[in-house]
Backbone as CSV, one residue per row, in Angstrom:
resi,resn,N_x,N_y,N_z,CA_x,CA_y,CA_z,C_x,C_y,C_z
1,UNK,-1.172,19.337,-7.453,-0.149,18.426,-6.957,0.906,18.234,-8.036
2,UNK,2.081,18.190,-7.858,3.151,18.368,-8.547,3.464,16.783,-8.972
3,UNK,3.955,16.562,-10.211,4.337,15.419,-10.602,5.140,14.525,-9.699
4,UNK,5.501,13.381,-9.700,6.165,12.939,-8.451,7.732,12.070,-9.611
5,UNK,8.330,11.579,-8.726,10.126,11.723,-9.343,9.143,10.179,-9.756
6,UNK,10.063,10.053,-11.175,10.242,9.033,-12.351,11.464,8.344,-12.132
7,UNK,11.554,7.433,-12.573,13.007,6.537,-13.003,12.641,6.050,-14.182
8,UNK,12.027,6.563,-15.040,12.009,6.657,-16.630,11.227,5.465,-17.214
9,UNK,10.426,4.337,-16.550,9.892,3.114,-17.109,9.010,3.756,-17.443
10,UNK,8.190,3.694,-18.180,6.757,4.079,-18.657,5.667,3.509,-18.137
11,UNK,4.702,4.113,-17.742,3.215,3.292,-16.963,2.333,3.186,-17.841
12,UNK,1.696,1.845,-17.978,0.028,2.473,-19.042,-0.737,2.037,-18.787
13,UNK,-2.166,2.736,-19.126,-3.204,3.508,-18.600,-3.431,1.788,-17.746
14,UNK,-4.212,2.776,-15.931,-4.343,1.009,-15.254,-6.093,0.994,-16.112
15,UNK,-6.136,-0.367,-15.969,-7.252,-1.421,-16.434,-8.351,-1.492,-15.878
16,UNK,-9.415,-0.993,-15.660,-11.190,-0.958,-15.133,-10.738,-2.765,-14.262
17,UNK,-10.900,-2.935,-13.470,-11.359,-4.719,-13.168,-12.038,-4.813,-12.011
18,UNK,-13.305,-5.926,-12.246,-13.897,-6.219,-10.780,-13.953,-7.228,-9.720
19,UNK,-13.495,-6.786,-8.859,-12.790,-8.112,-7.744,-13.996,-8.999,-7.446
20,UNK,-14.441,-10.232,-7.326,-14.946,-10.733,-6.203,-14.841,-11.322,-4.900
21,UNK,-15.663,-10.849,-4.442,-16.906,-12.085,-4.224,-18.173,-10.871,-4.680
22,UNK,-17.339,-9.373,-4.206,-18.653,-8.168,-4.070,-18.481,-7.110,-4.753
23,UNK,-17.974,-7.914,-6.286,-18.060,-6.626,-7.627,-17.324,-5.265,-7.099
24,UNK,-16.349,-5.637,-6.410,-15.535,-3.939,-5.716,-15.295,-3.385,-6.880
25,UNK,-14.910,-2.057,-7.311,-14.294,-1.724,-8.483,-12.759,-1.586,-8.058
26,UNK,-12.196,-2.173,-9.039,-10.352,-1.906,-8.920,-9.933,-0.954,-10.330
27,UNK,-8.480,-0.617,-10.087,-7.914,0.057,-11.324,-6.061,-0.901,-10.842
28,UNK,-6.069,-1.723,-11.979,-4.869,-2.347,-12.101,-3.916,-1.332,-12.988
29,UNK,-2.943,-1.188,-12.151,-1.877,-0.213,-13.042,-0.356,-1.092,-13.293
30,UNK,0.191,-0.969,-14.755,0.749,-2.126,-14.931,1.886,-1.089,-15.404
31,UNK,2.985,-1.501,-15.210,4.308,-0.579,-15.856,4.416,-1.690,-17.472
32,UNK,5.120,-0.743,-17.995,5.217,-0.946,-19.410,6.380,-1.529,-19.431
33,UNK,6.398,-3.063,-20.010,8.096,-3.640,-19.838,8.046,-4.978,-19.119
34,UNK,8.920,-4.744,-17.639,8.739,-5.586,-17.086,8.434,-5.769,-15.788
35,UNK,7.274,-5.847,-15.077,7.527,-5.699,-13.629,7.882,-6.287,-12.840
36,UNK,8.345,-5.940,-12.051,9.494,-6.740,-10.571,8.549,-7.008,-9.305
37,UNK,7.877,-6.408,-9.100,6.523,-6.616,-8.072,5.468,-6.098,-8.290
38,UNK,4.551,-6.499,-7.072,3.201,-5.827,-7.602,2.866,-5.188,-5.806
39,UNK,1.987,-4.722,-5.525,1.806,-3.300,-4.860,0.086,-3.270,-4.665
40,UNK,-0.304,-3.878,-3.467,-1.796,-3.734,-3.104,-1.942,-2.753,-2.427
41,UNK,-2.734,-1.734,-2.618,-3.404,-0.715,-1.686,-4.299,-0.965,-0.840
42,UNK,-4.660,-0.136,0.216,-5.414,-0.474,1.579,-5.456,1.370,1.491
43,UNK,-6.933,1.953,0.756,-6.938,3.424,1.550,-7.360,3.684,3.148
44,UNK,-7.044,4.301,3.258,-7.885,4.812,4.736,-9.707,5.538,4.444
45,UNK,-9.606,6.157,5.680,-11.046,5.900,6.053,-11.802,7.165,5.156
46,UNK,-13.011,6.836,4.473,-13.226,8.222,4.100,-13.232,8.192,2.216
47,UNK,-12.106,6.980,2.305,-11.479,7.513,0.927,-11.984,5.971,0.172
48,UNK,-11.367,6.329,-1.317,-11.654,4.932,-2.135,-10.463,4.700,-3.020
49,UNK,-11.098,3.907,-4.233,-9.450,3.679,-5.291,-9.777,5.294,-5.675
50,UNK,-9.965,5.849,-5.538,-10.006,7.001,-6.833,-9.015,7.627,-5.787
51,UNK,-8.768,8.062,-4.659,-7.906,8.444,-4.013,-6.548,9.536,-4.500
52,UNK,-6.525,10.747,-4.641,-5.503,11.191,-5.382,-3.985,11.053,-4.626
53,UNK,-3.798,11.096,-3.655,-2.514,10.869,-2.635,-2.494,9.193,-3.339
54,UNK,-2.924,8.392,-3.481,-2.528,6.756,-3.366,-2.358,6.725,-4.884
55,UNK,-3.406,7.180,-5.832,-3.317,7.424,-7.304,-1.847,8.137,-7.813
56,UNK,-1.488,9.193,-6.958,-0.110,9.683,-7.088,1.410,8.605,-6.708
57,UNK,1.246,7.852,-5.634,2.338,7.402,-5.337,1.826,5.939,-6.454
58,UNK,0.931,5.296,-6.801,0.765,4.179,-8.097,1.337,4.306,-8.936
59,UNK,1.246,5.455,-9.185,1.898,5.963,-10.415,2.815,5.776,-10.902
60,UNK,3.670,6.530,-9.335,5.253,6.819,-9.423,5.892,5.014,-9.440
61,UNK,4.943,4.663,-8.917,5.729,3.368,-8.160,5.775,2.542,-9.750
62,UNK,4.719,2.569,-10.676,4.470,1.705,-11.896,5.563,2.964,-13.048
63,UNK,5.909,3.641,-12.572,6.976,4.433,-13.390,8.793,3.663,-12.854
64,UNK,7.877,2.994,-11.702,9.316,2.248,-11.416,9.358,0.855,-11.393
65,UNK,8.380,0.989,-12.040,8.250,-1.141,-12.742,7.594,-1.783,-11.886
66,UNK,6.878,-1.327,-11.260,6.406,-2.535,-9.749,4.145,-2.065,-10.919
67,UNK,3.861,-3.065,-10.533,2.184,-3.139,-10.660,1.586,-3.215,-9.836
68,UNK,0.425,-2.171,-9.525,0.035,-1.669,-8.550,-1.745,-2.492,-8.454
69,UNK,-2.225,-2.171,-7.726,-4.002,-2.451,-7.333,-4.251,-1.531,-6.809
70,UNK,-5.322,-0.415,-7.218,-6.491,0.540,-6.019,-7.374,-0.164,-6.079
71,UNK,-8.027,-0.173,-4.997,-9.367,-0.990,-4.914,-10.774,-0.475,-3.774
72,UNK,-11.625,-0.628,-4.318,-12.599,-0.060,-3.489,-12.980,-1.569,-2.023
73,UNK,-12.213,-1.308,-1.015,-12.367,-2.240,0.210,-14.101,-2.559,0.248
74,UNK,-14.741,-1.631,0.435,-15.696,-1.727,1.097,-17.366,-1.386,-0.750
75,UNK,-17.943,-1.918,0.102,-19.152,-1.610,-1.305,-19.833,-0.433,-0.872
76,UNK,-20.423,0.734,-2.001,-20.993,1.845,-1.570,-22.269,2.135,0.051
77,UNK,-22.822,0.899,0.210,-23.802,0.439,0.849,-23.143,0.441,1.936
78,UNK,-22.236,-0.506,2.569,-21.029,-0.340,3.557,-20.325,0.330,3.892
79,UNK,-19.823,1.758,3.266,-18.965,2.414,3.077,-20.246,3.663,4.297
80,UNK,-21.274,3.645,3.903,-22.261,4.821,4.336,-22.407,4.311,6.114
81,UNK,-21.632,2.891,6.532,-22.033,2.651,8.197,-20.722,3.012,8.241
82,UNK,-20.513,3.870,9.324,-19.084,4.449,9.373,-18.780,3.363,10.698
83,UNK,-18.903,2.604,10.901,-18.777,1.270,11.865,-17.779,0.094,10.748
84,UNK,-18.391,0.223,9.447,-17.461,-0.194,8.497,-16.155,0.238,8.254
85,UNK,-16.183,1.096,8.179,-15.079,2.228,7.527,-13.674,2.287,8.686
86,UNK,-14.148,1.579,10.267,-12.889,1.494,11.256,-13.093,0.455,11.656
87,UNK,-13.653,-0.758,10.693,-14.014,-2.459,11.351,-12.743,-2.729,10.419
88,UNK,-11.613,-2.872,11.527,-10.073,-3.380,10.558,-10.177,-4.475,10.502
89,UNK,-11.034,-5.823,11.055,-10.499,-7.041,10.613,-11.801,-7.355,9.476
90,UNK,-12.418,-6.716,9.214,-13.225,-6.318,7.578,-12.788,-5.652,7.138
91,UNK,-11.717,-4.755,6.877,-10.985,-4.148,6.046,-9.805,-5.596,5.322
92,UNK,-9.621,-5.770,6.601,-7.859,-6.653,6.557,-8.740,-8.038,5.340
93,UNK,-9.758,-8.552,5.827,-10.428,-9.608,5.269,-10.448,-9.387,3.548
94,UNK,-11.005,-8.227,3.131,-11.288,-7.595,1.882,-9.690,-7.324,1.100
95,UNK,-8.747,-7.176,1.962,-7.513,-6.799,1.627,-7.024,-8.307,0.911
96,UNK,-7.262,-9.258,2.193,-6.682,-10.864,1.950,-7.475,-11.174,0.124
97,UNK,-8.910,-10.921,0.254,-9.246,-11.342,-0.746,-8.769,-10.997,-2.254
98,UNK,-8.782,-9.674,-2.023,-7.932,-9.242,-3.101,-6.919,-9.497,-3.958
99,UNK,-5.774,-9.605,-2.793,-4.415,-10.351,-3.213,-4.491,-11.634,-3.451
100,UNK,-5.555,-12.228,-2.719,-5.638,-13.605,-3.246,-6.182,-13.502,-5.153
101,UNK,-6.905,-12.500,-5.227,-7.857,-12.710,-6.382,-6.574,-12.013,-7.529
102,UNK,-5.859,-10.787,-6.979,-5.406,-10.421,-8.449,-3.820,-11.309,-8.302
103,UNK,-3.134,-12.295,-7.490,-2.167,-12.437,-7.900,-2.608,-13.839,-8.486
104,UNK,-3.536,-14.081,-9.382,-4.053,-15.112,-10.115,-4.152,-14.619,-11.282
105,UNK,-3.926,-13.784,-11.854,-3.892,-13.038,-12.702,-3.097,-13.634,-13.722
106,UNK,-3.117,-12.980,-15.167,-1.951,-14.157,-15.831,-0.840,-12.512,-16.058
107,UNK,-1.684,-11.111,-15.997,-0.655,-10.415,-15.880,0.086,-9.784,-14.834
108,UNK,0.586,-10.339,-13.710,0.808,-10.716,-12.499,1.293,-11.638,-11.990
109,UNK,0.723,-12.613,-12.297,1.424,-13.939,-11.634,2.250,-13.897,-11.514
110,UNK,3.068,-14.427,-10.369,4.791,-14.596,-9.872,4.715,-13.885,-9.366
111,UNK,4.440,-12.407,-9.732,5.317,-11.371,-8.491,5.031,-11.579,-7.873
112,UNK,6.492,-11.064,-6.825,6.283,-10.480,-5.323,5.353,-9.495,-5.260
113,UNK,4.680,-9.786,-3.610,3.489,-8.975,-3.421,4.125,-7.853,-2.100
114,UNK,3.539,-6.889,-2.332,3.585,-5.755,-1.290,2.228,-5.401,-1.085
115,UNK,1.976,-4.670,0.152,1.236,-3.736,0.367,1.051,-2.283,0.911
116,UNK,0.507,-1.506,0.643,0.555,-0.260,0.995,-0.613,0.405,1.474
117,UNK,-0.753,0.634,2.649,-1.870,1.535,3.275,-1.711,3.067,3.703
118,UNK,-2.875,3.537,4.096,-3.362,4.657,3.662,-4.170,4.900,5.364
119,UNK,-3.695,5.881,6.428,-4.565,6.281,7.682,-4.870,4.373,8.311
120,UNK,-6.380,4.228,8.430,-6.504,2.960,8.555,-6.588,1.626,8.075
121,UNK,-5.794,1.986,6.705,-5.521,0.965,5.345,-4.300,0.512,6.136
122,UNK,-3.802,1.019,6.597,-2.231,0.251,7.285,-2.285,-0.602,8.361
123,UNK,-3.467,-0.247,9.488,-3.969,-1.702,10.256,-4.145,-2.149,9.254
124,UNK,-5.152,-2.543,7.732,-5.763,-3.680,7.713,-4.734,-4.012,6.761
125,UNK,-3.371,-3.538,6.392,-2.452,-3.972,5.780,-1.445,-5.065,6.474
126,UNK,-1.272,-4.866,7.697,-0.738,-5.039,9.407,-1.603,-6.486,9.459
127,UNK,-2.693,-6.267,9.319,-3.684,-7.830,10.160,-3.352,-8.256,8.620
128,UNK,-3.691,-7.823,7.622,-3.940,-8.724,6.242,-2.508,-9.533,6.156
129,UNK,-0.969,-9.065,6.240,-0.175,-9.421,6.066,0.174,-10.696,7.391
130,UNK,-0.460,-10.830,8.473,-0.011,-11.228,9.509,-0.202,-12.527,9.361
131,UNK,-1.737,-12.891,8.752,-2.047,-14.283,8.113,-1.811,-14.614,6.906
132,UNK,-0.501,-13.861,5.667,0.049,-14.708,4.756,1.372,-14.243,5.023
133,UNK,1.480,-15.437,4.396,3.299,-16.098,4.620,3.981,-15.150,2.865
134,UNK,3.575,-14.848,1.727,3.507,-14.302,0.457,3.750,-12.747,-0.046
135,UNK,3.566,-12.009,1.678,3.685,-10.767,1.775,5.160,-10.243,1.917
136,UNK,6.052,-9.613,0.707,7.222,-9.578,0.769,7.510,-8.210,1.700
137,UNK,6.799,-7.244,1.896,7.189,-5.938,2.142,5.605,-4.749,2.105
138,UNK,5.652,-4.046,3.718,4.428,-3.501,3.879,4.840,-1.845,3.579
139,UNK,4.026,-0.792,3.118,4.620,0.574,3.737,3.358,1.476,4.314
140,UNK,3.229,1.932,5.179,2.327,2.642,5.638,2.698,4.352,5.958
141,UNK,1.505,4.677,5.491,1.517,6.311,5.380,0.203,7.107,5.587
142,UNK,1.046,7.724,6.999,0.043,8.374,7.942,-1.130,7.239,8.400
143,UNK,-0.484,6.542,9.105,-0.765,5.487,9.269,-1.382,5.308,10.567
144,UNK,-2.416,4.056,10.837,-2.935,3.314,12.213,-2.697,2.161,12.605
145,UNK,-1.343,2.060,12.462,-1.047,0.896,13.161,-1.436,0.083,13.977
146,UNK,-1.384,0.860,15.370,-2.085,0.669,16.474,-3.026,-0.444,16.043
147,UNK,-3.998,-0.049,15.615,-5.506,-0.512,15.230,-5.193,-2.160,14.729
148,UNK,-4.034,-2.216,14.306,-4.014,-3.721,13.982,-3.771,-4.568,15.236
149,UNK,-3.430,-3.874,16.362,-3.478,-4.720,17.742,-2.799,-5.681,17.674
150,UNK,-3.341,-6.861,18.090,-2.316,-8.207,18.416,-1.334,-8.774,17.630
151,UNK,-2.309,-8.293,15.991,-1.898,-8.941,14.932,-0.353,-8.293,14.537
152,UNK,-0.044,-6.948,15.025,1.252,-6.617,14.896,2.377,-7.527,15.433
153,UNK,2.290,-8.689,16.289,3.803,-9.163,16.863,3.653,-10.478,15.677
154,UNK,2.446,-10.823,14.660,2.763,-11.490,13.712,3.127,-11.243,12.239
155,UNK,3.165,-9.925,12.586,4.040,-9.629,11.084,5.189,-10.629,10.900
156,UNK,5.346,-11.020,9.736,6.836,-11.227,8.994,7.188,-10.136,8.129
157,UNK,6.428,-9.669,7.324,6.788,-8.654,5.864,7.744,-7.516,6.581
158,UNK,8.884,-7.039,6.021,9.324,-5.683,6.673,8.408,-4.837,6.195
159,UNK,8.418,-3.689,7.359,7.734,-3.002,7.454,8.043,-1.400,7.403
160,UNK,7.462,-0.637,6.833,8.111,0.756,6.836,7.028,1.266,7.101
161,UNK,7.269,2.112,8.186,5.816,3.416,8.864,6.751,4.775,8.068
162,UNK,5.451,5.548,7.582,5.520,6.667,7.117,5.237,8.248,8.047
163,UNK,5.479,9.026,8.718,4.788,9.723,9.327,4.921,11.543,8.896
164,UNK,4.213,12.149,9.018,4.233,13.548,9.182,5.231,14.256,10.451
165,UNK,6.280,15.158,9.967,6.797,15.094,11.666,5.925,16.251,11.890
166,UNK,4.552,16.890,11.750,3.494,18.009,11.943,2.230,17.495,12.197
167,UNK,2.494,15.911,12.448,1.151,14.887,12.628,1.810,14.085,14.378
168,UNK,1.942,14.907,15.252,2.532,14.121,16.807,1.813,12.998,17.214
169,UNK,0.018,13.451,16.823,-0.734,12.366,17.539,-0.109,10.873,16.861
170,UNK,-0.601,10.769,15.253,-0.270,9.787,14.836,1.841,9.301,14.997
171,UNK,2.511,10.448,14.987,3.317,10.321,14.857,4.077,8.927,16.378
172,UNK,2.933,9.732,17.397,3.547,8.743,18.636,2.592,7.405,18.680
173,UNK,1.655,6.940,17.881,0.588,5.867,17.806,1.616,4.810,16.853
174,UNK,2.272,5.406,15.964,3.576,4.436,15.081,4.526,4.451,16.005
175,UNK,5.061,5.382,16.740,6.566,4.578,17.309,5.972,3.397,18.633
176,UNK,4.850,3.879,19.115,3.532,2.689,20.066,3.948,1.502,19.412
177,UNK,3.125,1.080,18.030,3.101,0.459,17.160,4.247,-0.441,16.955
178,UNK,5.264,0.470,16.402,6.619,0.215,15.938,7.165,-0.726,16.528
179,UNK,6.847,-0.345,18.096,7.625,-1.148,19.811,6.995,-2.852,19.347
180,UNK,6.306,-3.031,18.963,5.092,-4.132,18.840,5.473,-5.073,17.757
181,UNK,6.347,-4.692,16.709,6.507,-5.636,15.515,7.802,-6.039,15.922
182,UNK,7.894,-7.798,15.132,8.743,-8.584,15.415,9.257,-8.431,14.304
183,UNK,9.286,-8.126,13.197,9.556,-8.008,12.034,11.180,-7.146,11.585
184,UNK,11.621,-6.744,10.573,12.340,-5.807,9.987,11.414,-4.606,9.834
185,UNK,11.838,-3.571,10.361,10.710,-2.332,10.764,11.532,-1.134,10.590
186,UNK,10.933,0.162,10.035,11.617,1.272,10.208,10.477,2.683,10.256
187,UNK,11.055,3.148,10.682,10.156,4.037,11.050,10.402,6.026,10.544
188,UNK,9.932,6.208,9.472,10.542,7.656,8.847,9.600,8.452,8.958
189,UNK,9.822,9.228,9.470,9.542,10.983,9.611,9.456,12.214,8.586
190,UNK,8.358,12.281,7.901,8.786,13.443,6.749,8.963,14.808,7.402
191,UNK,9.800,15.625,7.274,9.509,16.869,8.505,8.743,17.733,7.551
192,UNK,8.470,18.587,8.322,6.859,19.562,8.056,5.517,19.358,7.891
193,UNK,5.745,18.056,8.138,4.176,17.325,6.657,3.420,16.893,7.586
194,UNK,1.816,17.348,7.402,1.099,17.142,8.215,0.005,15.886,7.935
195,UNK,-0.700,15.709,8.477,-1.514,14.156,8.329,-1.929,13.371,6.494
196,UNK,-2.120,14.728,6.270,-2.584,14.230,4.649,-1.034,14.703,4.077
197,UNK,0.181,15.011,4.073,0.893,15.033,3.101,0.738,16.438,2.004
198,UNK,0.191,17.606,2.542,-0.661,18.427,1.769,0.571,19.243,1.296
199,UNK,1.859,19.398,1.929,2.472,20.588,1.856,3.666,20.243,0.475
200,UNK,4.098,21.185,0.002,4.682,20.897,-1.217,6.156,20.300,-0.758
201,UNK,6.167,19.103,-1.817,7.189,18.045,-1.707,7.323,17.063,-0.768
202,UNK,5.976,16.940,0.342,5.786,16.236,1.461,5.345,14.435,0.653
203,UNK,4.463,14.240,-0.116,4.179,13.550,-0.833,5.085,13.073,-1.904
204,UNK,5.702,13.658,-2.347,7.130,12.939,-2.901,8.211,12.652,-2.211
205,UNK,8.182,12.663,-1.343,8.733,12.546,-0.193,8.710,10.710,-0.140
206,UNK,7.353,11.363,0.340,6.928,9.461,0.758,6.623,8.738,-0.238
207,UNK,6.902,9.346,-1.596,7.032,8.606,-2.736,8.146,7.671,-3.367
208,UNK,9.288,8.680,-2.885,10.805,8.246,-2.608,10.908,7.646,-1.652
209,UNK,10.661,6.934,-0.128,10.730,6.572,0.686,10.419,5.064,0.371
210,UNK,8.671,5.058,-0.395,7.923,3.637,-0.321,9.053,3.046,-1.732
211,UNK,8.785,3.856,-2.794,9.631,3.162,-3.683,10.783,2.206,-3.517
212,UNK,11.895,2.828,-2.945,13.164,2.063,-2.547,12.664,1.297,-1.383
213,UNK,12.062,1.488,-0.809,11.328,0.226,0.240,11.012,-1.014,-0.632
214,UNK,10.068,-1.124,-0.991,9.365,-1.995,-2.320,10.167,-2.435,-3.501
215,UNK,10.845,-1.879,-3.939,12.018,-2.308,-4.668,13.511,-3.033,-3.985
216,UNK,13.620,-2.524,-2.945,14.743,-3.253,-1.887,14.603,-5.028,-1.465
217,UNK,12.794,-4.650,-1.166,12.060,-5.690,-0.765,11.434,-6.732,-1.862
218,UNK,11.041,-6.293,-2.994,10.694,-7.267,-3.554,11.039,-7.329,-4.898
219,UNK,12.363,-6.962,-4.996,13.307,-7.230,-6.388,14.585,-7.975,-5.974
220,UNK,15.043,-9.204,-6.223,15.925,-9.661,-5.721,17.339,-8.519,-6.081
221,UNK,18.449,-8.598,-5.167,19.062,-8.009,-5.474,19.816,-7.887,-6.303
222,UNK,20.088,-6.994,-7.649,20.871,-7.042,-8.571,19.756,-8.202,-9.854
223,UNK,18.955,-8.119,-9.419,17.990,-9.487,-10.202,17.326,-8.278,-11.020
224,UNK,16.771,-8.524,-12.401,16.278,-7.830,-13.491,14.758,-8.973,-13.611
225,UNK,14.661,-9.810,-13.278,13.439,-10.848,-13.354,12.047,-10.023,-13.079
226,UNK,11.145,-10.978,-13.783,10.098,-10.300,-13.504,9.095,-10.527,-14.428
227,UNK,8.053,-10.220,-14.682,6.774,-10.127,-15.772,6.670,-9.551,-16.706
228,UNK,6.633,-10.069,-18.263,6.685,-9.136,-19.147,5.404,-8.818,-19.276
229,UNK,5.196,-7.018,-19.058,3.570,-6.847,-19.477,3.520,-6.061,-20.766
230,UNK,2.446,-6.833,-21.736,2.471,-6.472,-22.620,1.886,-5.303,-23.271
């Protein structure tokens, strides 16, 4: 996988940390300087923080000053009932806790919060965001919207769907979706790119896409404010 585009901040190395209530393992990734937001992950099904597609766009995103969270949703034990792995309002629940737990943080605190999901990380990004008022900006990629059901006409956060234009099924389950949010919503198309993002430059793609999303959304405009991390 090819490096993904920089805007020159420096990232360093994210931080081992363990969430509770259920010892999840996280990797906090902190840009070097100052950050302007911070950036919760939601992977999809299958997958964990170690995730190389979500590990790639963290990256890019803490190369662009925002501080990121991977986090393991589910505990190894849970992860093996695949009844877990598409139970979105136990995904969305584990998501809430999270953000509740790391924006308590003392290297964190203040920011604006985003989130970002992953297949069915984007329902439980969708339901997680629907019950806080704190959620500045969602982005989903290759995404299941759908799956967040009701909870989509209570979004507030704008919202950006990511899609493959070589992924139709999912591609027509987001514009479904899309019809459903009350929110600020947009809906982008990478062309060629199929469900995982596999094909070269498809993934930087949606690297460039979430970035200026997340930065639009949760950097005031023309505002330099933010967290000094040390």
């Amino acid at each position: 996988m090819q490096s993904g585009p920089h805007t020159g901040v420096a990232a360093s190395h994210p931080l081992s940390v363990s969430l509770p209530p259920h010892a999840s393992e996280g990797l906090l990734g902190l840009p070097q300087g100052r950050a302007c937001g911070l950036v919760v992950f939601a992977h999809g099904s299958g997958s964990s923080r170690l995730s190389p597609r979500n590990t790639f766009v963290a990256e890019a995103l803490q190369h662009a000053g925002l501080a990121t969270l991977l986090f393991d949703l589910l505990t190894d034990e849970e992860a093996a009932d695949r009844r877990n792995v598409f139970d979105i309002p136990l995904l969305a629940d584990r998501l809430r806790q999270a953000a509740s737990w790391v924006i308590r943080l003392a290297a964190v605190r203040g920011l604006p919060l985003g989130f970002f999901g992953a297949s069915t990380g984007a329902a439980a990004a969708l339901m997680a965001a629907a019950s806080r008022k704190d959620v500045r900006a969602i982005v989903g990629r290759g995404g299941r919207p759908d799956l967040a059901g009701e909870a989509l006409a209570r979004v507030t956060a704008p919202t950006l769907l990511i899609v493959g234009g070589n992924d139709p099924d999912v591609l027509a389950l987001n514009a479904s979706a899309q019809r459903r949010l009350r929110c600020e919503h947009r809906l982008e198309v990478v062309p060629g790119a199929t469900h995982l993002f596999e094909e070269a430059g498809a993934l930087e793609s949606v690297v460039v896409l979430a970035r200026g999303w997340f930065l639009a959304h949760l950097r005031a405009p023309g505002a330099k404010a933010g967290v000094d991390v040390p």
